[in-house]
C-alpha positions as a Markdown table, in Angstrom:
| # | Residue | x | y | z |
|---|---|---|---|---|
| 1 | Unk | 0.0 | 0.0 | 0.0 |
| 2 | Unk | 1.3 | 3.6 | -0.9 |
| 3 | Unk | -0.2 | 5.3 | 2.0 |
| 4 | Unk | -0.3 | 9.6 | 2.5 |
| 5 | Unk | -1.2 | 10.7 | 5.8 |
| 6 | Unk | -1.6 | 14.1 | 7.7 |
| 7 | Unk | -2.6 | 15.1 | 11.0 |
| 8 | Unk | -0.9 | 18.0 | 12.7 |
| 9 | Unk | -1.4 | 20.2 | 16.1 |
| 10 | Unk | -1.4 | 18.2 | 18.7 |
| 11 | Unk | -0.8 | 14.4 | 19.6 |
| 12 | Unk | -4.2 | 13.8 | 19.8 |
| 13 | Unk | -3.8 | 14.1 | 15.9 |
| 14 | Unk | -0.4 | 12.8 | 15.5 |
| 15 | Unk | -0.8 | 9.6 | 17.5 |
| 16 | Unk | -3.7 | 7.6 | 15.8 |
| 17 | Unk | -1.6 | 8.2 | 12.8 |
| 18 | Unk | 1.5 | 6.7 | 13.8 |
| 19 | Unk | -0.5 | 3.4 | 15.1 |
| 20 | Unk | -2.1 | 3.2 | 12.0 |
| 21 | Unk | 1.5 | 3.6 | 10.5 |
| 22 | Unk | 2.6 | 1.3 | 12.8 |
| 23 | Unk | -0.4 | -1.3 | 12.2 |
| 24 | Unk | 0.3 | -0.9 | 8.1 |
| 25 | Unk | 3.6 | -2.3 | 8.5 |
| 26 | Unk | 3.3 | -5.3 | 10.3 |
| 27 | Unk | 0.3 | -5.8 | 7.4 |
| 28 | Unk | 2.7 | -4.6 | 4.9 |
| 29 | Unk | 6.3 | -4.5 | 5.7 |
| 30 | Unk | 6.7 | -3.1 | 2.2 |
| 31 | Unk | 4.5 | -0.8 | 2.0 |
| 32 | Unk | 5.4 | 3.2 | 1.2 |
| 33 | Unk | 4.3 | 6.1 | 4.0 |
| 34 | Unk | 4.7 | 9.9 | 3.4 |
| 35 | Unk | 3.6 | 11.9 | 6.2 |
| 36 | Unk | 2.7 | 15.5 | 5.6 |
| 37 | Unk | 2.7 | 18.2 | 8.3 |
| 38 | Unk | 3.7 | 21.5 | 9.4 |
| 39 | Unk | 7.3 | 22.6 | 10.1 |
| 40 | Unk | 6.0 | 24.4 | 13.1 |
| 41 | Unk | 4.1 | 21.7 | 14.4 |
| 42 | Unk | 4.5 | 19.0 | 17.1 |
| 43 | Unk | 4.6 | 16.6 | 14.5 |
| 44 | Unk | 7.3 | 17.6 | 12.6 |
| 45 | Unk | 9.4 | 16.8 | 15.8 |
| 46 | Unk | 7.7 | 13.6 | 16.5 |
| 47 | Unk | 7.2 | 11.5 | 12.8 |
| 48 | Unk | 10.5 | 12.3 | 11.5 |
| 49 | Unk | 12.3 | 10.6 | 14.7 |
| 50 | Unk | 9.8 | 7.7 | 14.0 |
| 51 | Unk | 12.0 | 7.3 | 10.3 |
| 52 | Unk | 8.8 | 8.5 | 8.9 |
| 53 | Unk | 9.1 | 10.1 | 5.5 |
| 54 | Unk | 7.5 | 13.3 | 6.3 |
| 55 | Unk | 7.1 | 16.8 | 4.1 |
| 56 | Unk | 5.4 | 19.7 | 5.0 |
| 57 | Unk | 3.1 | 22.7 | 3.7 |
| 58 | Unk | 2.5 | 25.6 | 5.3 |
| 59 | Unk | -1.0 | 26.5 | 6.9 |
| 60 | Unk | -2.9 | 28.3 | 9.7 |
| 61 | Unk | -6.5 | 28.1 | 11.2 |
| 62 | Unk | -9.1 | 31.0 | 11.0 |
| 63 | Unk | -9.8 | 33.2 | 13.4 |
| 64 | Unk | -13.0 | 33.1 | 15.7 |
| 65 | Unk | -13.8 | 36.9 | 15.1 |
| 66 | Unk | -14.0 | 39.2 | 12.0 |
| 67 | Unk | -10.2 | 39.2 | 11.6 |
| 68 | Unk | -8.3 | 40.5 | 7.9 |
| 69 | Unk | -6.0 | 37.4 | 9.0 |
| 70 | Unk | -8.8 | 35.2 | 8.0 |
| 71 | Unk | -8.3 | 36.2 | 4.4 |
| 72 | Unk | -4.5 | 35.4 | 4.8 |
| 73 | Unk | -5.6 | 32.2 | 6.0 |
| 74 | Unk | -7.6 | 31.3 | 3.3 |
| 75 | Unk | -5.0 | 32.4 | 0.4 |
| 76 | Unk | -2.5 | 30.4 | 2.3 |
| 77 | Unk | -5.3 | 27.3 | 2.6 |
| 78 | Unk | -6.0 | 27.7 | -1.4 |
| 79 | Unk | -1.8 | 27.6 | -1.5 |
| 80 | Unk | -1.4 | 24.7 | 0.2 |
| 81 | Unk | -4.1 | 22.5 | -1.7 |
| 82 | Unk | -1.9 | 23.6 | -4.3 |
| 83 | Unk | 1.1 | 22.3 | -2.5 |
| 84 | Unk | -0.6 | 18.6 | -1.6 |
| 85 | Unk | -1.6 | 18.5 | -5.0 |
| 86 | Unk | 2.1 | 18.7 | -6.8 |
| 87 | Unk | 2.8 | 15.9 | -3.2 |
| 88 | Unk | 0.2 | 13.4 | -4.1 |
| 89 | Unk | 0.7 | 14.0 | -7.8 |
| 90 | Unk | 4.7 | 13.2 | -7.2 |
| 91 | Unk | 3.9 | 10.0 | -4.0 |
| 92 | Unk | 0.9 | 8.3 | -5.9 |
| 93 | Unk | -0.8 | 6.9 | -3.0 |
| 94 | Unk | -3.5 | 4.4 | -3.0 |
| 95 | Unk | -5.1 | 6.3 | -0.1 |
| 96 | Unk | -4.9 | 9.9 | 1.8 |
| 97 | Unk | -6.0 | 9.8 | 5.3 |
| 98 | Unk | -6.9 | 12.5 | 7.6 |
| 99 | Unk | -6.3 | 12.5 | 11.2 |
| 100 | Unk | -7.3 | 16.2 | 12.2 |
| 101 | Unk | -5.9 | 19.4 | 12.2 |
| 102 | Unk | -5.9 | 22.4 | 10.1 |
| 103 | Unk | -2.9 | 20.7 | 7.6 |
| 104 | Unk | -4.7 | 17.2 | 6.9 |
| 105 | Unk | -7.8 | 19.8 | 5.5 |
| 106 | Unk | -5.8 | 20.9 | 2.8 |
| 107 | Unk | -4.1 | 17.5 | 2.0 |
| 108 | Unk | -7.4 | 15.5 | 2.1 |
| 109 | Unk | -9.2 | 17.8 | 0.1 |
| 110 | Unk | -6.5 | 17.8 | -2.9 |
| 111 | Unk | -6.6 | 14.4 | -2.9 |
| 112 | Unk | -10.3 | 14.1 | -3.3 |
| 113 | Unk | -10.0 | 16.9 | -5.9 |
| 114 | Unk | -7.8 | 13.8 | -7.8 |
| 115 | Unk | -10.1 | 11.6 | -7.1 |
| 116 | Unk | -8.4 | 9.2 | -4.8 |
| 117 | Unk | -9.7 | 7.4 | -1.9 |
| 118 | Unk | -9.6 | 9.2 | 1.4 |
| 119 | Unk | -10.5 | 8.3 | 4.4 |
| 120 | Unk | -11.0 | 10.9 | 7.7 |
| 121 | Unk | -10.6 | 9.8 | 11.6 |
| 122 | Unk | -12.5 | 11.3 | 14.3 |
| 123 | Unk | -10.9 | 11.0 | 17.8 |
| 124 | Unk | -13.7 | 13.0 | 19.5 |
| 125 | Unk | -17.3 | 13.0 | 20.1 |
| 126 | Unk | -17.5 | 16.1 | 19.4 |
| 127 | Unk | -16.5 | 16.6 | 15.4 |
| 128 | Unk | -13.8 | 19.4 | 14.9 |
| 129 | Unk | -13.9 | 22.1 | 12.2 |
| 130 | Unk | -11.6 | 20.2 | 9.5 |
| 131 | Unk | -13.2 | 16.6 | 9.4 |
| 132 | Unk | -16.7 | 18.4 | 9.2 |
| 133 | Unk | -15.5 | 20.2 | 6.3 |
| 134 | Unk | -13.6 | 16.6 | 4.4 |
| 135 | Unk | -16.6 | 14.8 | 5.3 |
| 136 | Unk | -18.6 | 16.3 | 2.2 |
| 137 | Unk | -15.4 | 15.1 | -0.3 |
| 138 | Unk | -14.4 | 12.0 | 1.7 |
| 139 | Unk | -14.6 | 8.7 | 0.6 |
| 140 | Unk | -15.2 | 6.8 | 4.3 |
| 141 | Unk | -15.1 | 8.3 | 8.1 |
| 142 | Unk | -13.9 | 6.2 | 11.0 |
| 143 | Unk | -15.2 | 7.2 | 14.5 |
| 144 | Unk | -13.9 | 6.6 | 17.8 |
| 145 | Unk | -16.8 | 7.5 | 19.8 |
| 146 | Unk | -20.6 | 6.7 | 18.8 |
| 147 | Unk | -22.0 | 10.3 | 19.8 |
| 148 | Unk | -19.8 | 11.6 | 16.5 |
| 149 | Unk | -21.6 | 9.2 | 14.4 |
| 150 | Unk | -25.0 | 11.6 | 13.9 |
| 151 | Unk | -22.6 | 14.6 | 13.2 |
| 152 | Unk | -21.5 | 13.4 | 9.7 |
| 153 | Unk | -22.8 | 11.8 | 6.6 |
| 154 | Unk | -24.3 | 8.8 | 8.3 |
| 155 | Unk | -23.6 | 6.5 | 5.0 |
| 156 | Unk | -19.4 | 6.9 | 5.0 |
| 157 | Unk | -19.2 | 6.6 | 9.0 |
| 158 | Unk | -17.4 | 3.3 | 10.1 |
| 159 | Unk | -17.1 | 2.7 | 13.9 |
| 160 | Unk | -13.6 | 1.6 | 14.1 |
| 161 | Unk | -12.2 | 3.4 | 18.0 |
| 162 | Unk | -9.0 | 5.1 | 18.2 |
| 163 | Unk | -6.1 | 3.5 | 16.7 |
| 164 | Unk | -3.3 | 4.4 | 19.8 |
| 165 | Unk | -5.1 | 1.6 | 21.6 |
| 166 | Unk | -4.0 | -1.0 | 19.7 |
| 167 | Unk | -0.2 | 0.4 | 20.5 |
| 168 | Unk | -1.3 | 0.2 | 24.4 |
| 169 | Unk | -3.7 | -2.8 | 24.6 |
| 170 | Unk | -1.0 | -5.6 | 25.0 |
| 171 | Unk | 1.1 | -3.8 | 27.2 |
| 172 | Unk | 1.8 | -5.7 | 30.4 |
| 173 | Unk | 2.9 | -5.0 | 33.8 |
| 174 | Unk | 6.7 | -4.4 | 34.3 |
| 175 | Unk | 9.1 | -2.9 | 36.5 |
| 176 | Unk | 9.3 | 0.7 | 34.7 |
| 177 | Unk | 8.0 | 2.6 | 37.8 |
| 178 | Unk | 11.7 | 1.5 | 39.6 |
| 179 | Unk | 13.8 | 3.7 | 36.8 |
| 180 | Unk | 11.2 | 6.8 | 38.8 |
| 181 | Unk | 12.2 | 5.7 | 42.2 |
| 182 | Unk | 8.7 | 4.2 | 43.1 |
| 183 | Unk | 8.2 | 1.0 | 44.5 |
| 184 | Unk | 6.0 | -2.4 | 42.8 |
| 185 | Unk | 4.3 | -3.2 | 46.1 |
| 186 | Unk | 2.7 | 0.6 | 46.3 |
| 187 | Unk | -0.6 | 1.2 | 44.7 |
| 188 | Unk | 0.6 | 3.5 | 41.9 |
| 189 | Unk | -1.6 | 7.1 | 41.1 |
| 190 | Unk | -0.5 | 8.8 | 38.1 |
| 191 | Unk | -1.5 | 12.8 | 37.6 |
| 192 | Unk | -0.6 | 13.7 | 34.4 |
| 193 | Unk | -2.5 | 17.0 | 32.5 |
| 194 | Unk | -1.2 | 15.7 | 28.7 |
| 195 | Unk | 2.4 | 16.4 | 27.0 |
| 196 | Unk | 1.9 | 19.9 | 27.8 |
| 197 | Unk | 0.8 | 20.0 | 31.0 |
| 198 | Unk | -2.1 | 21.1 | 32.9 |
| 199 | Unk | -1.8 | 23.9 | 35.0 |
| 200 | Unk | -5.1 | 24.2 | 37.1 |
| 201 | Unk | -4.2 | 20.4 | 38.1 |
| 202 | Unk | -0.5 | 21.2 | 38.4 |
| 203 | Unk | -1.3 | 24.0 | 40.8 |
| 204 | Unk | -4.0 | 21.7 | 43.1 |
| 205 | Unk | -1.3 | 19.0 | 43.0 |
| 206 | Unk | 1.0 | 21.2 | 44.8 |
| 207 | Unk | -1.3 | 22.0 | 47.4 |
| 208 | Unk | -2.2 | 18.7 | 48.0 |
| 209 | Unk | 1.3 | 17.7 | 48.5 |
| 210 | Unk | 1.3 | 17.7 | 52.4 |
| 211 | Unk | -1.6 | 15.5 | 53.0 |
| 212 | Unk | -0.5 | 13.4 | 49.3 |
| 213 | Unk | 2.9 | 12.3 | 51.5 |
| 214 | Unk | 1.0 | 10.7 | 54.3 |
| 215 | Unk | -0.8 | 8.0 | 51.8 |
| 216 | Unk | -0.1 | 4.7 | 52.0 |
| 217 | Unk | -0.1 | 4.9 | 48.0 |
| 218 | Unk | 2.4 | 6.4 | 46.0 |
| 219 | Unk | 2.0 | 9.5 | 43.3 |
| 220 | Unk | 4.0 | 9.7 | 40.1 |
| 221 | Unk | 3.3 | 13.1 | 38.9 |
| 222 | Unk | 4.0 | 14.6 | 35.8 |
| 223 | Unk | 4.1 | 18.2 | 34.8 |
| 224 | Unk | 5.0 | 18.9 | 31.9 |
| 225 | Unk | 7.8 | 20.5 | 30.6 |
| 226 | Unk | 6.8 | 23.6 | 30.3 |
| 227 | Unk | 5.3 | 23.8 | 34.1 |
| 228 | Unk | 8.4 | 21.9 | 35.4 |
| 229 | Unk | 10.7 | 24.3 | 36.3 |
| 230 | Unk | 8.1 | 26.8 | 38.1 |
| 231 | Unk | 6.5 | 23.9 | 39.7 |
| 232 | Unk | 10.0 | 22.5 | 41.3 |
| 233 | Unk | 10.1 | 26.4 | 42.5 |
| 234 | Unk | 7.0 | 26.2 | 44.1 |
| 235 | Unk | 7.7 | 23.1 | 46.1 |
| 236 | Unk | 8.8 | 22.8 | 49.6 |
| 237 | Unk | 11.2 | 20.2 | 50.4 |
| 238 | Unk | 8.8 | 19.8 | 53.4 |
| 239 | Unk | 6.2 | 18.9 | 51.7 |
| 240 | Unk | 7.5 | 16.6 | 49.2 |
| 241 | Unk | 7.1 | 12.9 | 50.7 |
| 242 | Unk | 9.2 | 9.9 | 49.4 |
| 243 | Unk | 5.9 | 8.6 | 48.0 |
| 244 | Unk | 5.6 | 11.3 | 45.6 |
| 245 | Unk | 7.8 | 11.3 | 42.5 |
| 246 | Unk | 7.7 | 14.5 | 39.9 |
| 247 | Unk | 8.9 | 14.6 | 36.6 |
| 248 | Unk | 8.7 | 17.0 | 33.7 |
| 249 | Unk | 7.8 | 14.8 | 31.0 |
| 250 | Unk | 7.7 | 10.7 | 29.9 |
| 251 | Unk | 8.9 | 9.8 | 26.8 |
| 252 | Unk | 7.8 | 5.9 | 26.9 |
| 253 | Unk | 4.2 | 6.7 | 29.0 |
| 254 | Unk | 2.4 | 3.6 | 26.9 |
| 255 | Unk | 5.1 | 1.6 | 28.9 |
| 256 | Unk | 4.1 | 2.6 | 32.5 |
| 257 | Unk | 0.6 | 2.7 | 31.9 |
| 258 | Unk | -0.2 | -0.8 | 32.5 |
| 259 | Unk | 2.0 | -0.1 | 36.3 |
| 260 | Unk | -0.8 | 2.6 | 37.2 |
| 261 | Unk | -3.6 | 1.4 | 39.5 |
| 262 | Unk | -5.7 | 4.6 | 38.7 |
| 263 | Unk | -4.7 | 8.2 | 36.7 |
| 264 | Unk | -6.3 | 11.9 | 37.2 |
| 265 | Unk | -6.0 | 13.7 | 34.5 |
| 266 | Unk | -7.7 | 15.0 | 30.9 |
| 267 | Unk | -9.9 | 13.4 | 28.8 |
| 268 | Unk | -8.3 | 14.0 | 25.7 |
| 269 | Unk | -9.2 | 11.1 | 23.0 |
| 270 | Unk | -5.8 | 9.6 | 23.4 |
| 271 | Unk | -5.7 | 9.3 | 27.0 |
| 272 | Unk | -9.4 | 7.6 | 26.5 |
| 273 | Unk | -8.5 | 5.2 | 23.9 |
| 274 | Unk | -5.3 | 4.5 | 26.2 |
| 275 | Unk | -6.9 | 3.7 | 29.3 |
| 276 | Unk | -10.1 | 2.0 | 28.1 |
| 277 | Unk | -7.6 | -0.2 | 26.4 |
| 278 | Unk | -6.2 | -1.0 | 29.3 |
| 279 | Unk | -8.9 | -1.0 | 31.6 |
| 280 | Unk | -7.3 | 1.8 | 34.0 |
| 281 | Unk | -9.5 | 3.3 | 36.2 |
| 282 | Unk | -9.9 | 7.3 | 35.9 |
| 283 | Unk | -10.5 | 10.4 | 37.4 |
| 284 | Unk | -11.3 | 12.6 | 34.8 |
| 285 | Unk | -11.0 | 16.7 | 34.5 |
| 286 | Unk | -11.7 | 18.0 | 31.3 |
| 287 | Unk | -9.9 | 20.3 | 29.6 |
| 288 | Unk | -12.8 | 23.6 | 29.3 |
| 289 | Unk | -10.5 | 25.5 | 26.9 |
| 290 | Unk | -11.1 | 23.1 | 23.9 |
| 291 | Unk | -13.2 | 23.8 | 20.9 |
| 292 | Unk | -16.8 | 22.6 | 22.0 |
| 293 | Unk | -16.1 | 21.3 | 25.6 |
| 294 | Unk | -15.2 | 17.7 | 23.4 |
| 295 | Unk | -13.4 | 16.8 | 26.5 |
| 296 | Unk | -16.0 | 17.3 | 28.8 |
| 297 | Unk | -18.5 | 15.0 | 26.3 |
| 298 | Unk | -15.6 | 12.4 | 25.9 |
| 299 | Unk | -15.2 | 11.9 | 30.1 |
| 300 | Unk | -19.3 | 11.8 | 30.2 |
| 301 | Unk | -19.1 | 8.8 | 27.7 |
| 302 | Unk | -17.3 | 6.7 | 30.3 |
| 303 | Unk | -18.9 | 8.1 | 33.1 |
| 304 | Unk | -22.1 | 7.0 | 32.1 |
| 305 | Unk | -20.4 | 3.5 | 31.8 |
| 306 | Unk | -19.3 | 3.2 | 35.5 |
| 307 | Unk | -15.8 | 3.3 | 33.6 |
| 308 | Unk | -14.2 | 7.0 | 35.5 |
| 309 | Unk | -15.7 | 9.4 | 37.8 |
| 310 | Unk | -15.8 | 13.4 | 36.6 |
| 311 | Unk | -14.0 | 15.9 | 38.4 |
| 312 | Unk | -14.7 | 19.6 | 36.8 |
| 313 | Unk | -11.7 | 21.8 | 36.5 |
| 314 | Unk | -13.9 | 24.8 | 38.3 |
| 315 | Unk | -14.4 | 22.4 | 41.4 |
| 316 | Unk | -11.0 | 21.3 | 41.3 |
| 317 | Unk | -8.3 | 22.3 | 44.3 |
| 318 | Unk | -6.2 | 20.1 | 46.6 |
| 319 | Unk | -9.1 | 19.1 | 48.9 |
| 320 | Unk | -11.1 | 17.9 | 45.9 |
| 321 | Unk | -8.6 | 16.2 | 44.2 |
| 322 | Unk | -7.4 | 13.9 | 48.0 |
| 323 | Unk | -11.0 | 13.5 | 48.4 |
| 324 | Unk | -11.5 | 12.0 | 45.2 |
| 325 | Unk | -8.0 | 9.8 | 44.8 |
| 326 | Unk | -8.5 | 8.9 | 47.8 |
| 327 | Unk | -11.7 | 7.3 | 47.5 |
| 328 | Unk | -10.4 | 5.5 | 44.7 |
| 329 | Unk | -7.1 | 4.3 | 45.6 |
| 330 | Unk | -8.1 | 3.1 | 49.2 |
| 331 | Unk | -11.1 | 1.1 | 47.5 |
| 332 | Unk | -9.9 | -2.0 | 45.4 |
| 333 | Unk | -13.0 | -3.2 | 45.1 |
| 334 | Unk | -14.5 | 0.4 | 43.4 |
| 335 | Unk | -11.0 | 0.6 | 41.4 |
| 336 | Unk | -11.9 | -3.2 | 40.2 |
| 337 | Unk | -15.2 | -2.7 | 38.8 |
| 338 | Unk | -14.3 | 0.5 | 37.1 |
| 339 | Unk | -11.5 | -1.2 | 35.7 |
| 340 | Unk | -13.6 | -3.8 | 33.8 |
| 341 | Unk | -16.2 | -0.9 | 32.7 |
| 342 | Unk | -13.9 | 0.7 | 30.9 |
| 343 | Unk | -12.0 | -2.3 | 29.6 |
| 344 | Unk | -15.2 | -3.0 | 28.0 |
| 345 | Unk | -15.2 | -0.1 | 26.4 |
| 346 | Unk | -11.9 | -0.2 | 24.9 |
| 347 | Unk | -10.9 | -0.9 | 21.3 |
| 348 | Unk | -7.9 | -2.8 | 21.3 |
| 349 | Unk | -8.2 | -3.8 | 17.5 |
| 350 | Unk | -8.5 | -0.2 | 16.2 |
| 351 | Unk | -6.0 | 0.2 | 14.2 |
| 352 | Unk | -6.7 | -3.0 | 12.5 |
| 353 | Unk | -10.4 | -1.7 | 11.9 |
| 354 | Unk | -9.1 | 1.3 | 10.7 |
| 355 | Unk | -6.6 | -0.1 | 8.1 |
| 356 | Unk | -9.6 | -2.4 | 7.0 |
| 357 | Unk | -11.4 | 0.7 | 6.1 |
| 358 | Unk | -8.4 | 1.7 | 4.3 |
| 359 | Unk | -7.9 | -1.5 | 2.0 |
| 360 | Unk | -12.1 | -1.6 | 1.5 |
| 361 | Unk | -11.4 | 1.8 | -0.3 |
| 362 | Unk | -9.0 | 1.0 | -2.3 |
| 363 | Unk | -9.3 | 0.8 | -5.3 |
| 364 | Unk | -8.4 | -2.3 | -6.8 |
């Protein structure tokens, strides 16, 4: 399979697309891949260390308000269509896919301007801007939650769940958390606000620190690294108990995972299709500065499952968040059946489904 694929902005976007790269190739060892991104974006740091071909165009979103940079935007949108078209004219692929973002617009549109099979994937059940736009020129939609099904052509939509838990699902217990300095035998919480970092639950984290070191459970809490520095700053040596652990960022997180008895943090579509994959128990605060509140709809979808409890970012401070891990990581029996609720939920196969839809488009 000559695959093209594009996804750009953040790893929400970047990360289905490397499982599905990653799924393709034990398929199809032979098989070609060109990535296309932005040179600004966190992808082009991410798929080119992968030995991913990867190419990039240059593109920004619109503005929310009457702005005169929305018509820069859309001469450098018109641009860049150009620019995907001379790609995809050069590459050839069999299939385009679109994993979200502003850049996979441009290069899933020129390819349906050719005529070739594309396909879009959803991570949220909430649809963003650009997959609402492709799904009028696509050829089929995958979904990774069913309240996005009703928000596009109902004909193309495939349910196939988010391809990063197929990367997770088979991941075992190990002993990771001892390169941290935690312990096997300690019921393990991670807090983790996403590769950037969340400050509203870095901030109640650190307040929570003196009454977090008296636990009989231990904390591995990650920042991010743009919070890292000012959070070490803020920290009193005092308050810091051997149980607690913080780092700025972890590079192999899918490895740990399975080590975690429960995790606070976002509700991102990756950290969903990770820890219903896994069956991880989850206390969940939403993110309420995303387009939509999708994060908010995405934590609801398990919470109505039994699969992770909701903890609003406006109720959130460190008495709310000890209340709430607490309650979780001193009950096993709670952490167990919340465990299998969201296991059931999980889509382990996805990026198998996914590249199904891919080969069904095909054509041959």
């Amino acid at each position: 399979m000559r695959l093209m694929i594009s996804g750009g902005g953040t790893g929400g976007h970047i990360y289905p697309a490397l499982a599905l790269i990653e799924a393709l190739k034990k398929r199809e060892p032979n098989s070609e891949i060109l990535y296309v991104g932005t040179e600004k974006g966190l992808e082009s740091k991410i798929v080119p260390a992968q030995g991913i071909a990867f190419k990039t165009i240059k593109i920004q979103g619109f503005k929310r308000s009457l702005s005169l940079e929305n018509f820069k935007t859309i001469g450098l949108f018109l641009k860049s269509v150009g620019d995907a078209h001379k790609m995809i004219k050069e590459f050839r692929p069999d299939v385009v896919v679109g994993t979200g973002g502003y850049v996979s617009g441009a290069v899933v549109f020129a390819a349906s301007l050719q005529r070739i099979p594309t396909v879009i994937h959803e991570q949220n059940s909430v649809v963003g801007v650009t997959n609402k736009f492709l799904s009028h020129f696509v050829t089929k939609i995958g979904i990774s939650f069913e309240d996005a099904r009703s928000q596009f052509p109902i004909k193309k939509v495939v349910f196939t769940g988010n391809p990063r838990a197929t990367q997770v699902a088979l991941m075992q217990p190990n002993d990771a958390l001892s390169e941290y300095g935690l312990r096997s035998n300690l019921p393990t919480l991670l807090i983790f606000g996403g590769s950037r970092g969340a400050e509203r639950i870095n901030s109640a984290t650190v307040e929570a620190l003196p009454q977090l070191k008296q636990k009989d459970y231990q904390v591995l809490f990650v920042t991010g690294q743009v919070h890292y520095q000012k959070i070490i700053a803020a920290i009193k040596p005092s308050d810091l108990g051997s149980n607690v652990v913080v780092r700025p960022y972890i590079s192999k997180m899918p490895e740990l995972l399975p080590n975690f008895e429960a995790i606070l943090g976002r509700a991102g579509a990756t950290s969903i299709a990770e820890i219903t994959a896994l069956g991880i128990p989850s206390i969940l605060v939403p993110s309420p500065y995303v387009t939509n509140d999708h994060q908010t709809k995405n934590a609801r979808s398990l919470v109505k499952k039994g699969a992770a409890e909701l903890l609003p970012e406006v109720h959130l401070d460190a008495d709310s968040l000890v209340k709430a891990t607490d309650e979780l990581m001193t009950d096993e029996n709670k952490r167990k059946k919340m465990g299998e609720a969201a296991k059931k939920m999980g889509r382990p196969r996805a990026a198998e489904d996914l590249l199904n839809v891919l080969e069904s488009v095909i054509k041959k």
